[in-house]
N, C-alpha and C positions, 0 to 999 in steps of 0.2 A: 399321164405324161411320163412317169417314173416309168411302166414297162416299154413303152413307146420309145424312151431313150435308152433303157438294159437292151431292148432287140436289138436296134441299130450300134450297138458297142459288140453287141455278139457276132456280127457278121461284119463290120467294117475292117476288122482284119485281113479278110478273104479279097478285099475290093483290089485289083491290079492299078500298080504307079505308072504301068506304061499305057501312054497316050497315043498308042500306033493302033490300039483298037479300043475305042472310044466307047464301046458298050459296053467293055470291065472294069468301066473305072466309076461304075453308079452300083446304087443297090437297087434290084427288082424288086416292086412290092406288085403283091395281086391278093387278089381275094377267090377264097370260097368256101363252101360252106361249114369248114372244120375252123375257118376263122380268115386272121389276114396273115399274108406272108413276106417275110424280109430276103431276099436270096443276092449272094454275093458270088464272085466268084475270078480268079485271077488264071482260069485256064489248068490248074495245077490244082488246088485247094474251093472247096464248094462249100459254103456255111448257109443254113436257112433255118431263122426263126420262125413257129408260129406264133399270133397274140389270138390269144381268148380270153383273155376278162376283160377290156376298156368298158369304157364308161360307155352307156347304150348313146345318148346323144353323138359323142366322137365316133362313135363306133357306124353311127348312120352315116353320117355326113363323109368317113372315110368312103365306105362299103360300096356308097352311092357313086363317089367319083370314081372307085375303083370299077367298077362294074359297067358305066359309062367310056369307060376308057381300056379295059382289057388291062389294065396293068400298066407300070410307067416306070420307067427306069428314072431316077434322081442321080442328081453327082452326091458324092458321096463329102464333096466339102461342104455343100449347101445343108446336107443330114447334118452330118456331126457338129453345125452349127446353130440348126435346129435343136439337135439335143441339149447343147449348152442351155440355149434361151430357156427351155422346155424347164428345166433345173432350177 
């Protein structure tokens, strides 16, 4: 939980306030084999975390959705609220 929510701190700076293009205002996460990835990005400034240690259970159950899915953009208010809990 603790890197899960350092990554999303790392690149939630990068996420853009303006809502005239709706797919900079989330963080991408994907996976592959070097681990999972956080990427943000406001058009101007690009931040991308990897994580490699999680916990092997999280780390499936992420992997798995991620993998099923090609990757998913999240809003970036629902993360940072996520990370609170997570804490």
């Amino acid at each position: 939980g603790a890197s899960f929510s350092e990554a999303l701190k790392k690149v939630a700076f990068s996420v853009s306030t303006n809502e005239s293009r709706v797919e900079l205002t989330g963080i991408f996460i994907s996976n592959s084999e070097r681990g999972i990835h956080f990427t943000a990005t406001d058009s101007f400034r690009l931040a991308e975390v990897t994580l490699l240690g999680m916990e092997s259970s999280d780390k499936m159950a992420l992997e798995t959705f991620l993998r099923d899915q090609g990757g998913v953009i999240l809003p970036v208010d629902a993360l940072q609220e996520l990370a609170r809990i997570i804490q």
